[in-house]
GUPAFI-118164 format. One record per residue (C-alpha): residue in three letters; residue number from 1; y, x, z. Coordinates in Angstrom, 2 decimals. Last residue first. Layout:
% residues N
rest Ala	nr NUM	y Y	x X	z Z
...
***
This chain:
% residues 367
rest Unk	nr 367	y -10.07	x 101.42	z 168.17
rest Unk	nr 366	y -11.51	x 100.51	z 171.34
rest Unk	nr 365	y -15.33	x 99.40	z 172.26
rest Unk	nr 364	y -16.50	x 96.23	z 172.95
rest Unk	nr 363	y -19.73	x 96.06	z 170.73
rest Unk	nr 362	y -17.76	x 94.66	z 167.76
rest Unk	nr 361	y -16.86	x 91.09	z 166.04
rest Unk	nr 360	y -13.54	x 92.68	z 163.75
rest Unk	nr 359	y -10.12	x 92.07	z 165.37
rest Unk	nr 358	y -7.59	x 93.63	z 163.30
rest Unk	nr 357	y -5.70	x 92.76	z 160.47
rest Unk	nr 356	y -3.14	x 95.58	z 158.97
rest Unk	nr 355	y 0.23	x 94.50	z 157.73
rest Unk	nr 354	y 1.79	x 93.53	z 160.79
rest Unk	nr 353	y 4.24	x 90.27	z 160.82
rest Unk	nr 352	y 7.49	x 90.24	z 163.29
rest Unk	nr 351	y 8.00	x 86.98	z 165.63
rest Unk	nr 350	y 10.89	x 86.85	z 167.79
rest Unk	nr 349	y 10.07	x 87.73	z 171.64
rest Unk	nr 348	y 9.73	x 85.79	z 174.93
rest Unk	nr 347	y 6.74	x 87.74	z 175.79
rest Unk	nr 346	y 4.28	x 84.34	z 175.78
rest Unk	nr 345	y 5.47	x 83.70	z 172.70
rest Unk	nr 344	y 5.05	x 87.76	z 170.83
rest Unk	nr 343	y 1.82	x 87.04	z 172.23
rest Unk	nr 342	y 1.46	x 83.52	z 170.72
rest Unk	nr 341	y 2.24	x 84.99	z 167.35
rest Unk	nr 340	y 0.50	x 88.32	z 167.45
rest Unk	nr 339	y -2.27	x 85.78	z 168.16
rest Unk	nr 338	y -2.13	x 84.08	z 165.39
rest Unk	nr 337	y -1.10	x 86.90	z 162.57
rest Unk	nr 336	y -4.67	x 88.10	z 164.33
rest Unk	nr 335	y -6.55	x 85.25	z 162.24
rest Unk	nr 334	y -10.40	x 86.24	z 162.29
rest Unk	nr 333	y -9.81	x 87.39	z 165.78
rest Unk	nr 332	y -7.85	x 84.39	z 166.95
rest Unk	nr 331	y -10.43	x 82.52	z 165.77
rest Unk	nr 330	y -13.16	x 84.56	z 167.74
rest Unk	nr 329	y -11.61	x 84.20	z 171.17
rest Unk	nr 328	y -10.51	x 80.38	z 170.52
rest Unk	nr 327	y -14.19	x 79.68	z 169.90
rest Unk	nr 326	y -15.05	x 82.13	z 173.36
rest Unk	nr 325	y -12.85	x 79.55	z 175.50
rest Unk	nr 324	y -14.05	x 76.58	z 174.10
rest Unk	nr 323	y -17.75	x 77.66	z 174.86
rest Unk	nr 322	y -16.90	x 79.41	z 178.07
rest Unk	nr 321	y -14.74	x 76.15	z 179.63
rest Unk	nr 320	y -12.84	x 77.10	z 182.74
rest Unk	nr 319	y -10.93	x 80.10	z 181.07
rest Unk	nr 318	y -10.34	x 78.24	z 178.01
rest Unk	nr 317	y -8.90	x 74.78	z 180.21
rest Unk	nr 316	y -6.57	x 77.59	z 182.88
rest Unk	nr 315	y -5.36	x 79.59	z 178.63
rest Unk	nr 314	y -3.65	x 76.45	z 177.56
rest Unk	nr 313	y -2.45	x 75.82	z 181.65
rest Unk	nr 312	y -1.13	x 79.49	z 181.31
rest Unk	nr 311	y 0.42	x 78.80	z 177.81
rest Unk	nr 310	y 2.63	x 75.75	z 179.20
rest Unk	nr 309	y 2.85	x 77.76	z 182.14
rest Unk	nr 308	y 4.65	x 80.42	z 180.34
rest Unk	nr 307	y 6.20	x 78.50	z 177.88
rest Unk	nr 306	y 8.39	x 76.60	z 180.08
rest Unk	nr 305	y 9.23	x 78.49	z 183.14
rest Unk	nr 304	y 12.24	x 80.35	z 181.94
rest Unk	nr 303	y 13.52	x 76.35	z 181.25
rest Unk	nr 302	y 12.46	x 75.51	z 184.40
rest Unk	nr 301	y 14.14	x 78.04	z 186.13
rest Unk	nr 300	y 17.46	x 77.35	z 184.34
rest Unk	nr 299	y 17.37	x 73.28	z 185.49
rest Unk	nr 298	y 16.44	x 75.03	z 189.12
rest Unk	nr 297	y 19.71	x 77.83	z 189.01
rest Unk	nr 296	y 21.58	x 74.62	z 187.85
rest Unk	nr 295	y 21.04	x 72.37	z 190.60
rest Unk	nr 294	y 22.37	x 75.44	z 192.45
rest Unk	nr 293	y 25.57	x 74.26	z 191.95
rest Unk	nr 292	y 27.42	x 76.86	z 190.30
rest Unk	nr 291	y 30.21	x 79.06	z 192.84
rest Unk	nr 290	y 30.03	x 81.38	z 190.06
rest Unk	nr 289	y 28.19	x 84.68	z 192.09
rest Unk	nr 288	y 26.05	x 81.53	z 193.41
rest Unk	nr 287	y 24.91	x 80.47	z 189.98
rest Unk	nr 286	y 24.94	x 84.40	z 188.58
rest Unk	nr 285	y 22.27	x 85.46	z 191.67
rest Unk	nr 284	y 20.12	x 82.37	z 190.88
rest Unk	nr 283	y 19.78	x 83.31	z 187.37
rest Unk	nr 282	y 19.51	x 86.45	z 187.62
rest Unk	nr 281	y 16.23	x 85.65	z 190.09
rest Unk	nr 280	y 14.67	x 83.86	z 188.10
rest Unk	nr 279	y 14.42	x 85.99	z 185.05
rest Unk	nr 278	y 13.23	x 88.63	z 187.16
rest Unk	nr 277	y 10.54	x 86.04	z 188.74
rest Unk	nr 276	y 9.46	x 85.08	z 185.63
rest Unk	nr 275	y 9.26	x 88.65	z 184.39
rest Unk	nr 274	y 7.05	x 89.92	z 187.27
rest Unk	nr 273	y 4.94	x 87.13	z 187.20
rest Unk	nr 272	y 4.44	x 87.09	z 183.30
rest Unk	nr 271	y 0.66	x 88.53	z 182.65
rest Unk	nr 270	y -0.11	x 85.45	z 181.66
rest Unk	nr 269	y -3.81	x 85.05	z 183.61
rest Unk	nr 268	y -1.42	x 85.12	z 187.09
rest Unk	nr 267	y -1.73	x 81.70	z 187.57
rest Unk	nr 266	y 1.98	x 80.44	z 188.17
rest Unk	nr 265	y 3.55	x 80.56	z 191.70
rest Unk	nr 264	y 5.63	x 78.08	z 192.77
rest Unk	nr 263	y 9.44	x 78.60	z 194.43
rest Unk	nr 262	y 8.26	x 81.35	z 196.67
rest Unk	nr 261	y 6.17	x 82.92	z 194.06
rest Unk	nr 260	y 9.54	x 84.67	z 192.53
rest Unk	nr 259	y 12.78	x 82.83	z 193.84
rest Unk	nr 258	y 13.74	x 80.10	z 196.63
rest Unk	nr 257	y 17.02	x 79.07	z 197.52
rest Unk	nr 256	y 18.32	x 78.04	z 201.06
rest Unk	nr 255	y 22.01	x 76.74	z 202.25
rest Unk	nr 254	y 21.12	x 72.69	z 202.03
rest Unk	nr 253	y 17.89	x 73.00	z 199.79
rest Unk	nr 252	y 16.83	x 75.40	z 196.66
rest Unk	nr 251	y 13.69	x 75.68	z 194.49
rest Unk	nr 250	y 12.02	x 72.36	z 194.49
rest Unk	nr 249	y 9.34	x 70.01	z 196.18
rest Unk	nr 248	y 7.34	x 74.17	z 195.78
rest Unk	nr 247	y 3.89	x 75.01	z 194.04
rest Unk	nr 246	y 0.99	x 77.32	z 195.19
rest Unk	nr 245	y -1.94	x 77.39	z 193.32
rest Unk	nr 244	y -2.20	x 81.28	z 193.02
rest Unk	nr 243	y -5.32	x 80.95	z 196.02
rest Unk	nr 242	y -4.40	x 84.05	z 196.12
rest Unk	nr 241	y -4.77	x 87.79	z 196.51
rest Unk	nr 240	y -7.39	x 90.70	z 197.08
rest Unk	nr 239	y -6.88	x 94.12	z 197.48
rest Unk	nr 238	y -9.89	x 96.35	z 196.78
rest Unk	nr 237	y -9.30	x 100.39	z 197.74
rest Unk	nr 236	y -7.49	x 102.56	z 195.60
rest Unk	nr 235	y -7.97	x 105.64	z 193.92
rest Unk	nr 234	y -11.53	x 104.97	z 192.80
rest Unk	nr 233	y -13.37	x 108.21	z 191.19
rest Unk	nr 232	y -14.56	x 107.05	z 187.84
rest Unk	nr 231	y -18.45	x 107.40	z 187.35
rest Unk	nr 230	y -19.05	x 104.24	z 185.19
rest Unk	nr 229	y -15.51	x 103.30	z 184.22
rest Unk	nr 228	y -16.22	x 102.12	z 180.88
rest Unk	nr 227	y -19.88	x 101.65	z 181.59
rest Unk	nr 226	y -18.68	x 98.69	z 183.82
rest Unk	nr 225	y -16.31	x 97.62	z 181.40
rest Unk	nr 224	y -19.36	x 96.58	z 178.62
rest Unk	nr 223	y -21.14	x 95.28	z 181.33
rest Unk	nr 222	y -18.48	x 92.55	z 182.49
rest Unk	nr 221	y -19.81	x 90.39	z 185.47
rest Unk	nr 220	y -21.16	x 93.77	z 187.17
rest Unk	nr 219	y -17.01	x 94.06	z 188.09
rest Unk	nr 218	y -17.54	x 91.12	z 190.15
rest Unk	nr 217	y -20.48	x 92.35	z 192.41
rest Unk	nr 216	y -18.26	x 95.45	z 192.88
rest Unk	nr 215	y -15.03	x 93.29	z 193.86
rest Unk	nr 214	y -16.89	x 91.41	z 196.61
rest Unk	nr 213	y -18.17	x 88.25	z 195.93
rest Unk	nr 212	y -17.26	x 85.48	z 198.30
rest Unk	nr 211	y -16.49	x 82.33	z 195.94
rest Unk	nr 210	y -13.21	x 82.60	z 195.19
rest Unk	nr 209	y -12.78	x 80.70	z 192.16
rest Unk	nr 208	y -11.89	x 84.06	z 189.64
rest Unk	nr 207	y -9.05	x 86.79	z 188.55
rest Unk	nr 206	y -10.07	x 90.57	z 188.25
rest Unk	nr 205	y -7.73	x 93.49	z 188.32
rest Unk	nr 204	y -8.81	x 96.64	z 187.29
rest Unk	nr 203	y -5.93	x 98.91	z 187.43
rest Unk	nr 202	y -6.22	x 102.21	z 185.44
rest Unk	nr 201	y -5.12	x 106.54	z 185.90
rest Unk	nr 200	y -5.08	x 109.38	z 184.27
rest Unk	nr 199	y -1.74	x 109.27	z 181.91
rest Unk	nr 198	y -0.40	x 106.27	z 184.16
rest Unk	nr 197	y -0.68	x 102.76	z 185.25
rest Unk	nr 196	y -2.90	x 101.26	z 182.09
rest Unk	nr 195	y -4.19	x 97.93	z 182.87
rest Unk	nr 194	y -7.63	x 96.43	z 182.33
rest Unk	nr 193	y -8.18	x 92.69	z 183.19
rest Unk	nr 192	y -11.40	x 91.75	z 184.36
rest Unk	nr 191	y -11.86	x 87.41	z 183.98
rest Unk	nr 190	y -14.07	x 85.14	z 185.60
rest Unk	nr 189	y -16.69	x 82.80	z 185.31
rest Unk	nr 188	y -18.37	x 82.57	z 182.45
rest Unk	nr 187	y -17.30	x 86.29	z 181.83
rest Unk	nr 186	y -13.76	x 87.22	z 179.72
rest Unk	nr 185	y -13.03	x 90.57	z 179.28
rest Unk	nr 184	y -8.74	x 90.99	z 179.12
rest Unk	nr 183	y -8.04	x 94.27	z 177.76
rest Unk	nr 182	y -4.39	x 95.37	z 178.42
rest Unk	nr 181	y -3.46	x 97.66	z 175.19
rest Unk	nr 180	y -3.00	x 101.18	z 174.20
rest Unk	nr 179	y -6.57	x 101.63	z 174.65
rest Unk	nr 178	y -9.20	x 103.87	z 176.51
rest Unk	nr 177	y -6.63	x 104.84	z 179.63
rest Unk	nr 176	y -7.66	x 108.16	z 181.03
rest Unk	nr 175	y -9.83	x 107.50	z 184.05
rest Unk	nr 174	y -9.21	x 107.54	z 188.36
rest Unk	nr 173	y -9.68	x 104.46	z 189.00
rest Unk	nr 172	y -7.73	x 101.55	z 190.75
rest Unk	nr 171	y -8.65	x 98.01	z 192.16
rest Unk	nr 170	y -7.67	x 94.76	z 192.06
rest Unk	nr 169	y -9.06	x 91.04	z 193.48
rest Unk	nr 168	y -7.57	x 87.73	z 192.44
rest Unk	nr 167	y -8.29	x 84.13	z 193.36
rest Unk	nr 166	y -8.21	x 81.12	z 191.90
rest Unk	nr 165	y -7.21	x 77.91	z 193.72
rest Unk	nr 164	y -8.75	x 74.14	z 193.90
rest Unk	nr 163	y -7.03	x 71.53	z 193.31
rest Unk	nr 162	y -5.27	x 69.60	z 196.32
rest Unk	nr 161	y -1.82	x 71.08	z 196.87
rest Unk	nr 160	y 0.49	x 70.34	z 198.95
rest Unk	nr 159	y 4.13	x 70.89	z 198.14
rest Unk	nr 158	y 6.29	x 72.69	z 200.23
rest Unk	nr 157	y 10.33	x 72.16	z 200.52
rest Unk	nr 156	y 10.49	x 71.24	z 204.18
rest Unk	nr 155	y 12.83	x 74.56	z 204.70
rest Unk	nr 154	y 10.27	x 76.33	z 207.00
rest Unk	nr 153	y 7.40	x 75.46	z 204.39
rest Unk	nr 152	y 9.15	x 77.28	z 201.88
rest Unk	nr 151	y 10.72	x 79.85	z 204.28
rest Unk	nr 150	y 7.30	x 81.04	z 205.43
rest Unk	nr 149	y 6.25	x 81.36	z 202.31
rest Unk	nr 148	y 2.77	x 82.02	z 200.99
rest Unk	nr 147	y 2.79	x 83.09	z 197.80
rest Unk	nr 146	y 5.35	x 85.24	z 198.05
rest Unk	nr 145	y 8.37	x 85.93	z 200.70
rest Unk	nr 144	y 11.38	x 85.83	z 198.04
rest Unk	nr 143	y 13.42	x 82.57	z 200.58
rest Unk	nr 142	y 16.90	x 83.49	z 199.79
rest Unk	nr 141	y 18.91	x 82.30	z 202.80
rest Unk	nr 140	y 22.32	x 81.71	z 201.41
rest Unk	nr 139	y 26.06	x 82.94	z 203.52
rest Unk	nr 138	y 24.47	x 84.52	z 206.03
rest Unk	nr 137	y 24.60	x 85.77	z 209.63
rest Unk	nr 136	y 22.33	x 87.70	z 211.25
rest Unk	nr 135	y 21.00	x 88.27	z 214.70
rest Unk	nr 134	y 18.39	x 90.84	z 216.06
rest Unk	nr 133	y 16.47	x 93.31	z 214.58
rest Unk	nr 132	y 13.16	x 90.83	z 215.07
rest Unk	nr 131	y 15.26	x 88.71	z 212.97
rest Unk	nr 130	y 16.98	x 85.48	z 214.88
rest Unk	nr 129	y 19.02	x 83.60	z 211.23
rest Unk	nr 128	y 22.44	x 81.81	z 211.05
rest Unk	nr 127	y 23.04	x 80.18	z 207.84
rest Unk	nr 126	y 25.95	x 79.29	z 206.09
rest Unk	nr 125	y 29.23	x 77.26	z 205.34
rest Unk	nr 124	y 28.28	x 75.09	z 208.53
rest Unk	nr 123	y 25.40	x 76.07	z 210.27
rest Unk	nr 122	y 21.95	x 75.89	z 209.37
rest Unk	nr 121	y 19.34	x 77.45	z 210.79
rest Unk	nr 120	y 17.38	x 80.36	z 211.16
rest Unk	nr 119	y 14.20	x 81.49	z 212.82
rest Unk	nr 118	y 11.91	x 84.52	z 213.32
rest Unk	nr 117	y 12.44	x 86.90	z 210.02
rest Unk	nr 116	y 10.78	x 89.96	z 210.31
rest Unk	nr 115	y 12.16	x 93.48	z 210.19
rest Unk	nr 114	y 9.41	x 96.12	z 209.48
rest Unk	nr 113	y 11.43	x 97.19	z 206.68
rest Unk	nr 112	y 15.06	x 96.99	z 206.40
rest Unk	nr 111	y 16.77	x 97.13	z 203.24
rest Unk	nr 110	y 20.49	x 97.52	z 203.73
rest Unk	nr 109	y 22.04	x 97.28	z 199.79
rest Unk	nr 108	y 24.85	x 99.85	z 199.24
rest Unk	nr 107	y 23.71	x 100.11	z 195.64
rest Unk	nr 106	y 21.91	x 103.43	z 195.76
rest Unk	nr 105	y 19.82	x 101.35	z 198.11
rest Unk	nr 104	y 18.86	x 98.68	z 195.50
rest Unk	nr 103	y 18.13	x 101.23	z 193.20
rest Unk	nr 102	y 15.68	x 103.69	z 195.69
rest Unk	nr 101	y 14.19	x 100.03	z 196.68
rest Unk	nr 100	y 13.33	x 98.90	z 192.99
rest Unk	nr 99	y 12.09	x 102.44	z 192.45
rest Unk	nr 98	y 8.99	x 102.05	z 195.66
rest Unk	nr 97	y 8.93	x 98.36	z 194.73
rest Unk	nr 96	y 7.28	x 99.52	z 191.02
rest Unk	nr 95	y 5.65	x 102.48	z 192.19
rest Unk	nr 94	y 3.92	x 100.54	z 195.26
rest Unk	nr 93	y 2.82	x 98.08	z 192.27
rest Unk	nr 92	y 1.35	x 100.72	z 190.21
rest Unk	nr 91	y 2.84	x 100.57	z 186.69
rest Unk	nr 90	y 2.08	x 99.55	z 183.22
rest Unk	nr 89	y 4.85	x 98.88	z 180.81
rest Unk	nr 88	y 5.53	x 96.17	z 178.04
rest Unk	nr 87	y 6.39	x 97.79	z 174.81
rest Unk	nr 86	y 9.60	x 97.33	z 172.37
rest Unk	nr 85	y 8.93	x 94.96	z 169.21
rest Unk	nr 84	y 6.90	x 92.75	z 167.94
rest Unk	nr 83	y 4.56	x 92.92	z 170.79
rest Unk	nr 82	y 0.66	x 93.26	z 169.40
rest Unk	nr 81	y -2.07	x 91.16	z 170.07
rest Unk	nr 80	y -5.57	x 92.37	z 169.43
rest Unk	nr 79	y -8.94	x 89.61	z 169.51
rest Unk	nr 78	y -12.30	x 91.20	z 170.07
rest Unk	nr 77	y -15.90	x 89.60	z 169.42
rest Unk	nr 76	y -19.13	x 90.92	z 171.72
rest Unk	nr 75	y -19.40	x 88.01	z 174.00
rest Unk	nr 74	y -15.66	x 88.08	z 174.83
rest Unk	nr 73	y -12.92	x 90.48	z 174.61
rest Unk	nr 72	y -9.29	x 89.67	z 174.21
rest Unk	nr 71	y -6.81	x 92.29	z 173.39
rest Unk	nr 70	y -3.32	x 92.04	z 174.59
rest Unk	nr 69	y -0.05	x 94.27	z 173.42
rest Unk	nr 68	y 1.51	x 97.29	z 173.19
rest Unk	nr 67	y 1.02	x 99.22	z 176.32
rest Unk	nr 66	y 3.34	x 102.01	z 178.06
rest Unk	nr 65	y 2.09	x 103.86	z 181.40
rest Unk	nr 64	y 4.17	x 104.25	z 184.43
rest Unk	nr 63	y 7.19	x 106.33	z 185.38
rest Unk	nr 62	y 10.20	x 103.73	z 186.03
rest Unk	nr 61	y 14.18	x 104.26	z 187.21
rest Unk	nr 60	y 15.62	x 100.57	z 187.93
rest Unk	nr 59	y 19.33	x 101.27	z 186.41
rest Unk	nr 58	y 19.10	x 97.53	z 186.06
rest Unk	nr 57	y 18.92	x 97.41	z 182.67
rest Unk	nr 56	y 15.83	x 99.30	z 182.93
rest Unk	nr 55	y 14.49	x 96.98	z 184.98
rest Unk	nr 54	y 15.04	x 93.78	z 182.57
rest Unk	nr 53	y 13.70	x 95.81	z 179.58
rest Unk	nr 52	y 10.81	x 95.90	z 181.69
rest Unk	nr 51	y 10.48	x 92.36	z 181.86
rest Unk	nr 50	y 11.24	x 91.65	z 178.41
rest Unk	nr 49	y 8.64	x 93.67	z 177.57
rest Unk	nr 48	y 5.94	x 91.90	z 179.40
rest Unk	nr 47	y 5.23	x 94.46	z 183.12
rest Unk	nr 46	y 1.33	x 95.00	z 184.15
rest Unk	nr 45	y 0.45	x 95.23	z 187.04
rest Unk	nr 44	y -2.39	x 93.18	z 187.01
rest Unk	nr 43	y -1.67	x 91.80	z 190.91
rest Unk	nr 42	y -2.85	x 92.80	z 194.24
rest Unk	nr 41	y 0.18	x 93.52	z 196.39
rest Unk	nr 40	y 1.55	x 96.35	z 197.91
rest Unk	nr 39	y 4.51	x 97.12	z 200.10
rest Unk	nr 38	y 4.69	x 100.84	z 201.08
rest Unk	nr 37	y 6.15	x 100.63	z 203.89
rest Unk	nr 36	y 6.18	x 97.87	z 206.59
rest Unk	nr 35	y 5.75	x 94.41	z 206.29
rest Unk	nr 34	y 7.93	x 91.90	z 207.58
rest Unk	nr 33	y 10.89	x 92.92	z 205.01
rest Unk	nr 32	y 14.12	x 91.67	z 205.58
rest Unk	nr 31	y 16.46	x 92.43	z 202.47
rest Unk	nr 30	y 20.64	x 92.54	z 202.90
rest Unk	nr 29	y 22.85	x 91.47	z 200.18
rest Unk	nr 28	y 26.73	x 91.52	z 200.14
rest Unk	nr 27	y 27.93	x 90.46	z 196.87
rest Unk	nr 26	y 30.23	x 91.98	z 194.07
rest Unk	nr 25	y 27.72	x 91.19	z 191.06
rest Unk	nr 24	y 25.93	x 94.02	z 190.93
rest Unk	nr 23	y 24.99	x 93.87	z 194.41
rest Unk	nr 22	y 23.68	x 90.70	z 193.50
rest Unk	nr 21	y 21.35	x 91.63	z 191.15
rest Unk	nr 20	y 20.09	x 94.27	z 193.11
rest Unk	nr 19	y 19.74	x 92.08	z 195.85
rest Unk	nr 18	y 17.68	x 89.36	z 193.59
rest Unk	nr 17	y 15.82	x 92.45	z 192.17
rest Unk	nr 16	y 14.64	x 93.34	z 195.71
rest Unk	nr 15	y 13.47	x 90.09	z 196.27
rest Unk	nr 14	y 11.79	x 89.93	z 192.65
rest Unk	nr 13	y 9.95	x 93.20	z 193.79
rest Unk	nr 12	y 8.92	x 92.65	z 197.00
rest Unk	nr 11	y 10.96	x 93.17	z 199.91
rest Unk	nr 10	y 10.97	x 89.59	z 201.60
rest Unk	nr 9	y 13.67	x 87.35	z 202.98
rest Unk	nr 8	y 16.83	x 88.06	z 201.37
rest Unk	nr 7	y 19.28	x 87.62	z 203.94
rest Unk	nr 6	y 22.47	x 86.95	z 200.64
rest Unk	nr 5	y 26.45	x 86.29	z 201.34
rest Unk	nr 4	y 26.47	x 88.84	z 204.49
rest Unk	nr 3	y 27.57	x 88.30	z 207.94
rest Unk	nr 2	y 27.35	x 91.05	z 211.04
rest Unk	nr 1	y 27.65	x 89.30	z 214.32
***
């Protein structure tokens, strides 16, 4: 029976990462992906700076579209945050796995789509899993399957939750990109966010309760975008996502590690899934490469965890409050050195002062 030190289980992006990663490292890695090819998601799509500085470090070889910060639109005001330094990066989701696979298998790592995982246990110094390619033997069992694990609630380490979820629906059309930013417009109840993916090309993603409406009656939340993209030929069709309240007991048990949405997904409103789960997953990768504990992979986890939910559950009370929500809108507009601040924050960036306010109460449109 073939043995390898990582079965990654799931060929998303942070599970192909984690095999990059370890491939790097000296390890044997070997992806099982249920699903087969291309592997999409619905998600904003958008890539924080330090996350795409992550990639290229990686040799991961990205086209996509370059943005340079956040601006906030609601009820007529606009808010701009710019990075401090390099740009995030706007990319198609199939584009993103699509280069994460070429890299991980110009490493030597066996990614095999269409496989699913059946069973596994325990045994000894490692793990013996039943894949619908037949058997495997590993060293860890990396559970990178999403939301919705199978391998979380297979290892005992899911945590119910009772709150309710948000959910998120995205869609592509065919329009040059208005701004060198991801707009956020804020509705009473829900939020459009606006990603560039290439030179013709956006991602509307929109994040709400999940009440039944279908992305159309959704988009009519947010006039001012609807005439933005009145016309544009969709490229995609709606993919939907969620609930995003999914947590985890904790990130590793016995011979099994979780990493990306596995271990607890945060509400995708930051923007930082992608580099989380990066983040995450070099840390896990350089704990077993060291023969670590992997008590220290979760006390590193939290920390790359910190700010981003802290700022997520900051932005959760705006999002579910219009009045509070719209007040922070419009004093981070008459005080852009603010937000500049909390998005160079929420990037994981030093803070660098502009000269030039922006932000001015307008109709919605770019400058």
């Amino acid at each position: 029976m073939e043995r390898v030190d990582l079965a990654i289980a799931g060929g998303g992006p942070v599970g192909l990462a984690t095999a990059i990663f370890a491939a790097r490292a000296g390890m044997r890695a070997t992806v099982l992906e249920a699903r087969r090819e291309p592997v999409d998601k619905a998600c904003g799509e958008g890539i924080m700076p330090r996350g795409a500085a992550l990639l290229r470090a990686l040799g991961v070889e990205l086209s996509g579209r370059p943005f340079e910060g956040i601006r906030f639109l609601s009820r007529g005001v606009i808010a701009e945050g710019r990075f401090p330094g390099e740009p995030g990066l706007g990319v198609r989701r199939t584009a993103l796995v699509e280069a994460l696979r070429a890299r991980a298998r110009a490493l030597g790592v066996p990614v095999a789509s269409g496989c699913a995982l059946r069973a596994w246990r325990e045994s000894g110094d490692g793990v013996a899993l039943e894949t619908s390619a037949g058997p495997l033997a590993a060293s860890w069992l990396i559970g990178a399957d999403g939301l919705h694990s199978a391998v979380r609630r297979s290892s005992g380490l899911d945590r119910e939750i009772r709150a309710r979820g948000r959910f998120g629906v995205r869609r592509h059309f065919r329009v040059e990109p208005w701004s060198p930013l991801v707009e956020v417009y804020w509705a009473d109840d829900a939020e459009a966010y606006v990603t560039p993916v290439a030179r013709n090309e956006i991602g509307i993603a929109i994040l709400w309760r999940g009440d039944g409406r279908r992305f159309g009656e959704l988009l009519a939340r947010f006039p001012a975008l609807c005439a933005r993209v009145a016309g544009a030929e969709p490229t995609s069709d709606a993919r939907g996502a969620g609930p995003f309240t999914q947590r985890a007991r904790g990130c590793q048990r016995g011979r099994v590690a979780l990493v990306g949405d596995a271990a607890g997904a945060l509400d995708p409103l930051t923007g930082e899934g992608i580099t989380v789960g990066l983040l995450s997953a070099r840390a896990l990768v350089a704990a077993i490469a060291e023969g670590a504990p992997l008590a220290r992979y979760q006390r590193e986890r939290r920390a790359i965890l910190r700010v981003p939910r802290a700022l997520a559950e900051l932005l959760l009370v705006a999002a579910a409050r219009p009045r509070l929500r719209h007040a922070f809108v419009a004093a981070v507009a008459r005080h852009p050195a603010l937000f500049d601040r909390l998005v160079a924050l929420n990037a994981g960036e030093g803070f660098r002062s502009r000269a030039v306010p922006v932000g001015d109460p307008v109709s919605g449109s770019a400058r």
